[in-house]
C-alpha positions in Angstrom: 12.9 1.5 -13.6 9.7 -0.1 -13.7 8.8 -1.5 -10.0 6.4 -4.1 -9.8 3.9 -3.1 -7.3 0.0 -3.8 -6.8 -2.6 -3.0 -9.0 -5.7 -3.6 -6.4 -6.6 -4.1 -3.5 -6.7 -7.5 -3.9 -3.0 -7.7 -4.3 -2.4 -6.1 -1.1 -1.4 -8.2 1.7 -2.4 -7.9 5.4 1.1 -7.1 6.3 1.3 -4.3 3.5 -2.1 -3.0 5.2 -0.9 -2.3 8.2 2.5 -1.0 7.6 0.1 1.5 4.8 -2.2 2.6 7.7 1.2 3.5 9.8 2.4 5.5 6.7 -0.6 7.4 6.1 -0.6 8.2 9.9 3.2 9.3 10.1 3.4 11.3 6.5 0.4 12.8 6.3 1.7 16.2 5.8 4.8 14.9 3.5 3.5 13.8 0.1 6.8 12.7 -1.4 8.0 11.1 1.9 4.9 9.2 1.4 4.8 8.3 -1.3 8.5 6.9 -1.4 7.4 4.9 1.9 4.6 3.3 -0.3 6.8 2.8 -3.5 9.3 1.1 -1.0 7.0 -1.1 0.8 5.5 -2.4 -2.0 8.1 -2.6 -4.2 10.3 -4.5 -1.7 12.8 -1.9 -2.5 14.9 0.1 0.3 13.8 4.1 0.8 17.2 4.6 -0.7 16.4 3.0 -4.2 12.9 4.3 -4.7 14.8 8.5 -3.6 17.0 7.4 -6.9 14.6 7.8 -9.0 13.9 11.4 -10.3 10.3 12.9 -9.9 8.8 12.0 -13.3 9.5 8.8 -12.3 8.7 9.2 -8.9 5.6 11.3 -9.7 4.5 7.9 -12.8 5.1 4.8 -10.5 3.0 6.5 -7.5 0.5 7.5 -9.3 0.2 3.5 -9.8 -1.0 3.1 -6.4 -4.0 5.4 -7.0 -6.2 2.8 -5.9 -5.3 3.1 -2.6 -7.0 6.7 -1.8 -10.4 4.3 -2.5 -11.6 1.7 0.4 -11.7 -1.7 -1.2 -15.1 -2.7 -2.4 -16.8 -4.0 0.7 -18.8 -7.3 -1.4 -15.4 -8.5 -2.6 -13.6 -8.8 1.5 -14.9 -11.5 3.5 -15.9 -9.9 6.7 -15.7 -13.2 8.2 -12.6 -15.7 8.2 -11.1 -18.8 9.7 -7.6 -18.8 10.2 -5.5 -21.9 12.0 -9.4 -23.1 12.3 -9.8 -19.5 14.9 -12.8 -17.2 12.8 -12.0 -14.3 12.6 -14.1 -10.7 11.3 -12.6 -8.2 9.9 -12.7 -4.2 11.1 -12.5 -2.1 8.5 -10.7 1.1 9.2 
């Protein structure tokens, strides 16, 4: 089962941020429970799917999202941006 999931943080939508901050903030002592939270948000797969897979499997398509112990490089976000012509700068947590 190969998931298709991001390989940066540039392929990480605002959505997906936020829902990651909540996950790091509810699991943070449950490494597998986070890490199949992750798989399933960015996979668009259910919890249920990504616990189907066994734990080399598990263990190879987390290890994918390695990237994400890393903050994104701070001269590649715009700190500044207009949205629905509202501008708008970004906190970086």
């Amino acid at each position: 089962m190969g998931l298709q999931l991001p390989s940066s943080w540039a392929d990480v939508t605002i959505a997906q941020y936020h829902k990651l901050i909540t996950i790091f903030n509810l699991y943070k002592e449950d490494a597998v429970e986070r890490q199949i939270k992750l798989l399933a948000l960015f996979s668009g797969g259910t919890n249920e799917q990504i616990e189907e897979l066994n734990i080399v499997q598990l263990t190879k398509e987390a290890s994918r999202l390695s990237f994400l112990s890393e903050l994104p490089d701070e001269t590649r976000l715009p700190v500044i941006f207009k949205l629905s012509g509202k501008t708008y700068k970004a906190i970086l947590i």
